[in-house]
N, C-alpha and C positions, 0 to 999 in steps of 0.2 A: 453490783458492788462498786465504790468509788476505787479508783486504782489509789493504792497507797502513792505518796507524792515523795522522794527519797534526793538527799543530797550524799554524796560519798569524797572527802576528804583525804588526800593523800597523794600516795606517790602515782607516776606513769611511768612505766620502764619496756625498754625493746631485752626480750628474755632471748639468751640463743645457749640452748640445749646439746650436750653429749653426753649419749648415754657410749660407758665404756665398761672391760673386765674387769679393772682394776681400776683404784684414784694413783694417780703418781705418788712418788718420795718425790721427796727433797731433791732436786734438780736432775727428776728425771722426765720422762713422756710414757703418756702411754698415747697408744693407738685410738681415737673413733668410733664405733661400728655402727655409730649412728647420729646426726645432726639435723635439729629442727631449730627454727626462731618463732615467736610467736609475742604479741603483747601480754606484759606485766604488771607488776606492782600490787599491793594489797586493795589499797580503794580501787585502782580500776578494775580487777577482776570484779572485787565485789559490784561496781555499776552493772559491769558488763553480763554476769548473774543474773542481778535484781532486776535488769531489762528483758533478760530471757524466759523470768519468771510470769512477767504481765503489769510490772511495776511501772511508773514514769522515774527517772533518774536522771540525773547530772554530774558530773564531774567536776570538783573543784581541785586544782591541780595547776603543775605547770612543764612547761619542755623548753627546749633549746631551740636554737636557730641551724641545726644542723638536718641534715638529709634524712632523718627517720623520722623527724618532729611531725611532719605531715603524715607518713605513712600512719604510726600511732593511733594521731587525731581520726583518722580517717576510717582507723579500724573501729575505735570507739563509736562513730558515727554511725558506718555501717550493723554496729549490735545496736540501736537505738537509744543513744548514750547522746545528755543534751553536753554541748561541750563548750556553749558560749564563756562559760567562766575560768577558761583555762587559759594563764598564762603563758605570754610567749618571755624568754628568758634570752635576751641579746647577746651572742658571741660567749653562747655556753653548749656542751651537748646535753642530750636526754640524756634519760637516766638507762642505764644496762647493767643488766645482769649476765655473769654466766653461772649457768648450771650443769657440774659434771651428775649425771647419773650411774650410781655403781653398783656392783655385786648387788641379790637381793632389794635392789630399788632404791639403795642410800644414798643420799644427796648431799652433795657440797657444792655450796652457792656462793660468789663474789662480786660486791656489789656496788654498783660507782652512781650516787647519787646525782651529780650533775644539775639538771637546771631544777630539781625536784626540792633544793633548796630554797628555792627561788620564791616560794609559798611564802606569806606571812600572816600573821593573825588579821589583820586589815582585808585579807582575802576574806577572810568569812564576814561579810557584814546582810545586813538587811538585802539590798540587792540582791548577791548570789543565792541568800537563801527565801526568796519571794516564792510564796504557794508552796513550801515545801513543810510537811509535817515531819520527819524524822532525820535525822543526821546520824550520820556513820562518819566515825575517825579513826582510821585504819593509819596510823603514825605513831612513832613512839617519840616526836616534839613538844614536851612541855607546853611549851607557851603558846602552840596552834592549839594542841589539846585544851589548855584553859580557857583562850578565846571564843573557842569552840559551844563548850559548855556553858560560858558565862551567854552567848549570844542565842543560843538555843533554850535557855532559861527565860531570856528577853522577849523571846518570840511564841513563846507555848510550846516548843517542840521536842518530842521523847531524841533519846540520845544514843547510840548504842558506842563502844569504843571497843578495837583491835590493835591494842599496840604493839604487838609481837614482839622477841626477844628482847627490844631495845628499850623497850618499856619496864618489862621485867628486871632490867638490872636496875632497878634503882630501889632505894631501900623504900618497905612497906610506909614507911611515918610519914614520905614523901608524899605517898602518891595518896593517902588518905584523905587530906583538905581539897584535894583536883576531884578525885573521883567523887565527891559525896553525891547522894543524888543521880547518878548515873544511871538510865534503867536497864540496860545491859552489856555486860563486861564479860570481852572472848578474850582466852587463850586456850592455848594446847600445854600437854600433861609436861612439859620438860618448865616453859616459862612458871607455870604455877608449882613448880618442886623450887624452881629457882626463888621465886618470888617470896613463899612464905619459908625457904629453907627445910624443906619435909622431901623425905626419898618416896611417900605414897602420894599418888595426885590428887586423891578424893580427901587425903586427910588433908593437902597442901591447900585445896581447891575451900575446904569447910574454913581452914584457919583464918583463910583472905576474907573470905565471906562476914567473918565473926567479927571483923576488926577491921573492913571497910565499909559503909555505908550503903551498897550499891542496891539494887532493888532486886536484881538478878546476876548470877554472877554462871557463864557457861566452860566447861572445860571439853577440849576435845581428847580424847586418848587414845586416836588413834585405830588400830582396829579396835582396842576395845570400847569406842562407843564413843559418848560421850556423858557428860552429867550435868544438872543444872542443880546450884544453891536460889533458895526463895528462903524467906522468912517461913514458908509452910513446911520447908526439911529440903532433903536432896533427892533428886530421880535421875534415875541412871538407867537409857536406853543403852543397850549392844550394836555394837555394828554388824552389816548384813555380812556377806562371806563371799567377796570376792575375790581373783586374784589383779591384785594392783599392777600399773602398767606404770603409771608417771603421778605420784602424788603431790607434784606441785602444783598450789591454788587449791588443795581442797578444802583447807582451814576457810579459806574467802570465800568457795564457794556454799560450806557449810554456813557459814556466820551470813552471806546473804541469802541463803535460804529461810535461816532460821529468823532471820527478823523480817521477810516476807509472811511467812507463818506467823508470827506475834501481831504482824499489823493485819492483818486479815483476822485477827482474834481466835486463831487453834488456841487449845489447852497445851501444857506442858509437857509432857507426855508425846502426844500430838508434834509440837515443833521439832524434838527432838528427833521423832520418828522421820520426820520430811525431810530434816536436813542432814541427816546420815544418808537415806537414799540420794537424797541429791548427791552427796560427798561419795557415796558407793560407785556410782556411776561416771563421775571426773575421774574417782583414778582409774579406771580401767581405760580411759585414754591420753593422749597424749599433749601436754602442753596446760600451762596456768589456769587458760581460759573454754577448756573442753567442758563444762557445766553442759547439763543439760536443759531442755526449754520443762514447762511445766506440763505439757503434756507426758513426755518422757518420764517425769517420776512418776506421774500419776498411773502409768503404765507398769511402771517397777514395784507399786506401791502393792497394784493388784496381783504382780504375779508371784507374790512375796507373802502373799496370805493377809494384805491390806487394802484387800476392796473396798472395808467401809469407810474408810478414811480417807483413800481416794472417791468415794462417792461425796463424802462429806464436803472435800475440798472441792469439786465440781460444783456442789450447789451453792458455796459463799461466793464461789467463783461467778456465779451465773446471776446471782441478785443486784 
């Protein structure tokens, strides 16, 4: 099989982790009991993913001229992530996040964009995306976003978009004339309550679907699964049952499994299935970029009562 040819659009960020008892008040502290750093941001997890799956990918992106900008690049490099098209951002830092992890595994993140700004529509042109069949835009920037799309129109290639919460806040009439055409559009259950104003996510998740144009439209929910809208109705796989350690990155790592499954041609059904296991397996460890390689789901797949479908995936695998 030809390796799907993938470009992944967005942010690079140095992620540093505490997981603690409690989140603080208002000008107080809590304690630590535990502190990791690791590489972030939506599109690079998702390279970083889609490289581990058996994909070719790139990064299109940018960093600062400060002391992590190399580490980053370097992390990306060593998961086989092409990174010729990343911007360097003069006398700016990268982009960082922190992440408190609390009680029960709930997360509050703060987030300093930095040279991740630095991106502009002009970044995506024919060059960055030469030999690449698919584009991912893991941003919630209008104007990269429409570039985005208008240039991968220009060139033949499917589109998929994760704009996460940022994206979500803008009203539906907005985003209707960007998105048209799109062949698949991720969020999680909280952005598609927000998006279409619905407290159910499958009813929030149908109403998007019905009144924007998009080909596919995927919702994650969490433990409970996720769902995909098609023109042929909606399918709603479950998630497996595990107990979660750190569920940041698993939306990234879901959303690039799942469009490794689409490009490799699973059924519906089928992607859904792959990319909850895949998602099963990051959160039981630690940090954005914990995905597993594709042999590892394929191993999850079987011990889970999905041998045939890790049989399946072996032998598209092997053509």
């Amino acid at each position: 099989m030809k390796k799907p040819l993938i470009a992944s659009v967005g942010n690079l960020n140095l992620d540093v982790y505490f997981r603690v008892q409690s989140l603080p008040e208002n000008d107080g502290a809590v304690e630590a009991y535990e502190a990791y750093i690791g590489g972030g941001g939506s599109a690079a997890n998702f390279a970083v993913q889609v490289s581990r799956l058996g994909a070719y990918v790139r990064f299109i992106g940018a960093v600062g001229s400060d002391m992590i900008s190399d580490a980053l690049l370097d992390d990306l490099k060593e998961a086989g992530v092409d990174v010729r098209w990343v911007k360097r951002i003069n006398v700016e830092r990268s982009g960082l996040v922190v992440v408190l992890i609390g009680p029960e595994n709930g997360k509050r993140m703060i987030e300093y964009r930095g040279a991740n700004l630095g991106l502009t529509p002009s970044d995506i042109n024919t060059e960055s995306l030469s030999e690449i069949n698919h584009l991912h835009l893991a941003l919630s920037r209008l104007n990269i976003i429409e570039a985005g799309i208008r240039r991968a129109r220009e060139l033949g290639l499917t589109v998929s978009i994760d704009g996460g919460a940022g994206l979500s806040s803008y009203d539906i009439n907005i985003l209707k004339p960007l998105m048209d055409g799109v062949n698949t559009w991720f969020m999680n259950s909280l952005e598609a309550r927000r998006l279409a104003n619905i407290n159910d996510p499958i009813s929030a998740g149908l109403r998007i679907f019905e009144n924007i144009n998009v080909e596919e439209l995927v919702v994650t929910l969490g433990p409970g699964g996720a769902v995909s809208f098609t023109e042929d109705g909606a399918k709603l796989v479950e998630a497996f049952k595990v107990a979660p350690i750190d569920t940041t990155g698993a939306g990234d790592v879901f959303a690039a499994s799942y469009v490794f499954a689409k490009l490799i041609g699973l059924e519906r059904v089928s992607r859904l299935i792959f990319a909850n296991a895949a998602a099963s397996i990051k959160v039981t460890r630690r940090g954005a970029r914990a995905g597993p390689r594709i042999d590892e789901v394929l191993e999850f797949l079987k011990a889970v009562g999905y041998g045939g479908l890790a049989g399946e995936i072996r032998g598209v695998l092997s053509q």
